[in-house]
Structures are given as C-alpha cells and as structure tokens.
N, C-alpha and C positions, 0 to 999 in steps of 0.2 A: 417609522421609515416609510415613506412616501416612493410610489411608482416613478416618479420622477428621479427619485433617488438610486434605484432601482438597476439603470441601463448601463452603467459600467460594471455595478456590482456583481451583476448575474454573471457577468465575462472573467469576473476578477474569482469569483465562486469557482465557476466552471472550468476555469486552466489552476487553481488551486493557492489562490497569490492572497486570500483572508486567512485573518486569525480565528482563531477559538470561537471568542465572542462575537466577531462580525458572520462570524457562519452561524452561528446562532440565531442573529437577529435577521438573515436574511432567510434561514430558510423557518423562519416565523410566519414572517411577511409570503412566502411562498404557499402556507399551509391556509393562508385565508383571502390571496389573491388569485384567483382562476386568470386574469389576463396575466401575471408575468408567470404562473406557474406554467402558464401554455407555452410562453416564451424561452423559458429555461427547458423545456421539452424538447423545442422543437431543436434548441442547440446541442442536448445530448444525443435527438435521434440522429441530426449533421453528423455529429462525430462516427456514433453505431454505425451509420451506414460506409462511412470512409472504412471504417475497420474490418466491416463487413467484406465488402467489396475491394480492398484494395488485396493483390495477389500477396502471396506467403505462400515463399519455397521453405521445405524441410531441406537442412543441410545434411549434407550424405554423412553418417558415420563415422567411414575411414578418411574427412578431408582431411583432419587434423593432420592426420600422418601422411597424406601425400604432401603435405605442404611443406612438412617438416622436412620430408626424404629429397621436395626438391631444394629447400633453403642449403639442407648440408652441400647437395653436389654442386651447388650452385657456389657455396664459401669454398670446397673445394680444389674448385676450379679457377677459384680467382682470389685465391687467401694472400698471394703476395700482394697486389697489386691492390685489393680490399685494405689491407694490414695499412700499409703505408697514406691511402689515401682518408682511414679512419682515423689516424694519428695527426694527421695535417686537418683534418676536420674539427676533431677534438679540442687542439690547442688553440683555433681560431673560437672555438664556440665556446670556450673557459674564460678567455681572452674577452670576448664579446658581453659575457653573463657578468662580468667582475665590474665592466663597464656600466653595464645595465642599474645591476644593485645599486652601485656607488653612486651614478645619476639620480636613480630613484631615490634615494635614502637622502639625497642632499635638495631635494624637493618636497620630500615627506616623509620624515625621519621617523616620523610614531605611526602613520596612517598605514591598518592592515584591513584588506575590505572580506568582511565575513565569505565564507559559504553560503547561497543562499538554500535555503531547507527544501527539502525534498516536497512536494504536495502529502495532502494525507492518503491520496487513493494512489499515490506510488511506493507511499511506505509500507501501507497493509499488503499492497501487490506483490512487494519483495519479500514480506514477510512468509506471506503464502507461497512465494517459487522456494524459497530456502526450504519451506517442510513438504513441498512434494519432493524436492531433490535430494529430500533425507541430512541436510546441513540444519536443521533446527525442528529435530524429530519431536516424537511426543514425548515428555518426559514423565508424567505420570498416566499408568494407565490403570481404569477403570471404569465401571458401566455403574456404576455408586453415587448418584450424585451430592449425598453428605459426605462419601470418601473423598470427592475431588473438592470439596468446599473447605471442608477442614486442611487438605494441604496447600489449595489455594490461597489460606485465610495466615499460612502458616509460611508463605512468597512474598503477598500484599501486602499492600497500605491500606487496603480499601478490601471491600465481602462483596462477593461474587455470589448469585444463586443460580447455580444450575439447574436445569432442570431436563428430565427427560424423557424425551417426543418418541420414545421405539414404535408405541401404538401406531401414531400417524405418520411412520415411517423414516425418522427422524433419532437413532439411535445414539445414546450419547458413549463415547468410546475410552476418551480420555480429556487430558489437559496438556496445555507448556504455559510456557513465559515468552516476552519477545516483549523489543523495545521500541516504541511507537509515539512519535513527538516528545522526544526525549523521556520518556519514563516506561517504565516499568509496568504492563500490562500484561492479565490472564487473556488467557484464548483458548475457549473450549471446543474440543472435534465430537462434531457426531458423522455418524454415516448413514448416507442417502442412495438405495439406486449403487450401491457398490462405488461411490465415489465419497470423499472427505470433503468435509464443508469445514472451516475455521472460522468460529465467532470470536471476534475481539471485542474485550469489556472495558471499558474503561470510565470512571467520574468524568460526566458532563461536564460539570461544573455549570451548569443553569439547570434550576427546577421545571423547569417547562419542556412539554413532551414535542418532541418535531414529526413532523411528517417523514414518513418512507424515500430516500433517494435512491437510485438504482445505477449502476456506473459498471460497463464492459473496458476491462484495460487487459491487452495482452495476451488477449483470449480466454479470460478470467471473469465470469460475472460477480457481482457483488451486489449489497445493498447495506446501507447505514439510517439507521433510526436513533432517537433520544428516546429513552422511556424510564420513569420511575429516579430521574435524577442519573442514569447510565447513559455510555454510548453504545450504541453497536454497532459491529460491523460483521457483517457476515462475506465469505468469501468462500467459491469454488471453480473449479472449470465443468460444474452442471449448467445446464439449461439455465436462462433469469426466472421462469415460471418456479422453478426447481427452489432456489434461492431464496425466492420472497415468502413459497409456503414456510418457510420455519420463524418469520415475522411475527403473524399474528398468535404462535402459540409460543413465542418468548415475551408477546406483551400481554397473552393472557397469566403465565406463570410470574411474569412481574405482579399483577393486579392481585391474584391470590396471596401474595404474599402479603400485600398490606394490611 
C-alpha cells in the first residue's frame, strides 16, 4: 500500500467506513510510515480537540418528569380538539404510507437497502455505556485468571489469556460476553485508580502485530492494538495515559505465553 494510496483511506479509517482486512492493512502501513502516521495524528488530535472544547451540559435529573407532567396538562387541555385532529392526521398518513409502498414496490419490487453498520469504536463504546449503566454487568466474577479462562473457554470459539496486572495497578476483577461486529466476544474488567477498564478480545484474523491506536469518543478513552494473532480493545472513562499503561503489560503476558 503506497502513501499515495493512503489519502482517502486514512479519512475512510478515521470516520470508520473499512473492513477488517483494510484496517489491517492500513494500519500496517501506518506502523512503518512516520509521514501518514503523522497525518492520521494530526486528524485524531482535530477531532480530540472539537470534543475537548466543544460545551456539554448535564441534563437536570428531574427533566424527564417535568416534561412528562407538562405533555399530560398540555393533552389535557387539548385532548378534544388533539383527539380529532390526530385521527384526521392519521388516516391521511395510512393513506399516504399505502401509496408510498405500492409506488416503491412497483419500481423495486426485491430492492431492500441494508442498515449500514455501526463503526468499530461506536460498537465497543456502546458496549462499555451498557456495563457502566449496569445493562450488560459482569457476568463472571473473579480475581483467578485460570478461573475466568476456563469459563471464558467454556462461552468461546476462541482462548483468551488473561492475565493479571494488581502489582502494576491493574487488578483483574472479572469477565462478560458482548457482541461486537457480529460475533461473540470475551471482555475482561480489571480495576484502575477506583475505575473499570473493559478489555475486548477478539481473533484478528491477520498474524501480524499492529501498532497502538488511541480513540476519545463520548467521553470514553480507549486504545486498540493487534498482538499475538488477537485484537484489543481496551476501554474506560480514565485518563488516555491511564488506558495505554495496561498496553504494554497485555503484550508482554501475550509474549510469555509463547
């Protein structure tokens, strides 16, 4: 893959619109070219600082329910006059959909155009807001990292090696499952600093080890590496410093392993 090749890709990398293999092979190319890795830097740091810098209000608590208490008095107060003018809206808009379809269908009777997929750093993002928000908690817990191998081994398709960092401040807590470009992936918690990190594991599917990327979405740092024929993705709302120390000691516990 040539630099020249390079200048859409890194845009098509960066908003999340390659596959598996093309992310592979670009971010190959990023691990031995210092000018487009400077390139693709300088687009994450654009983005960091928009996210940085752009305002975020907390929404008050009780909006929910003022908004609620005003929609009632608000039907209310106008439920006749609502009633009759949503029943005349309704039958125009049944009227109008029946039209639609049967148009459509008689222009393109088989044509259904997919959903197009989520990026990978909005999947893992959602994956991580569902387990701080207690919707996809931990499901096995233990500080055992041959206890969580063996029920991991005993979920997957694939063996997972935990391994675990308490020394360097990196304790391993537990395990779950969570589904992640369509399959079925471990994600191991350790805890940092009184905060939850989620590593996700999953087959590369290319033998070749990639370089470190580092990605702020939502308020969430992350970082995703290839190592040992795995991916990872590591994810928290810690610091990025915080994030990337647990890096080099999940690719030194890969290397022991071999």
């Amino acid at each position: 893959m040539s630099c020249k090749d390079m200048t859409m890709d890194l845009h098509r990398l960066f908003d999340g619109e390659v596959n598996l293999t093309s992310e592979h092979q670009i971010q190959a190319h990023l691990c031995t070219c210092a000018s487009c890795a400077s390139q693709y830097q300088r687009l994450r740091s654009t983005r960091n600082w928009i996210h940085s810098s752009a305002p975020y209000y907390q929404v008050p608590a009780d909006l929910a329910e003022k908004v609620q208490n005003a929609l009632k008095h608000q039907e209310h107060v106008q439920a006749g006059a609502r009633l009759v003018f949503w029943r005349r809206l309704a039958a125009a808009a049944v009227l109008m959909l029946v039209a639609i379809v049967a148009w459509a269908f008689i222009l393109h009777p088989w044509q259904k155009a997919p959903n197009p997929p989520l990026a990978l750093s909005d999947q893992v993002t959602a994956s991580y807001v569902r387990f701080v928000t207690g919707i996809s908690p931990t499901q096995f817990v233990s500080t055992d990292p041959q206890a969580i191998q063996v029920w991991m081994d005993a979920q997957l398709s694939y063996s997972i090696n935990p391994g675990d960092y308490a020394s360097e401040g990196f304790a391993l807590t537990g395990a779950r499952l969570d589904f992640i470009e369509n399959q079925k992936v471990g994600v191991l918690i350790y805890r940092h600093a009184n905060h939850d990190i989620n590593l996700f594991v999953w087959p590369s599917g290319t033998g070749m080890d990639l370089c470190v990327d580092t990605f702020t979405q939502r308020g969430y740092n992350s970082v995703s590496f290839v190592t040992s024929g795995m991916k990872y993705w590591a994810i928290s709302d810690l610091d990025a410093k915080s994030v990337e120390n647990l890096v080099p000691l999940v690719q030194t516990n890969e290397a022991n392993k071999k």
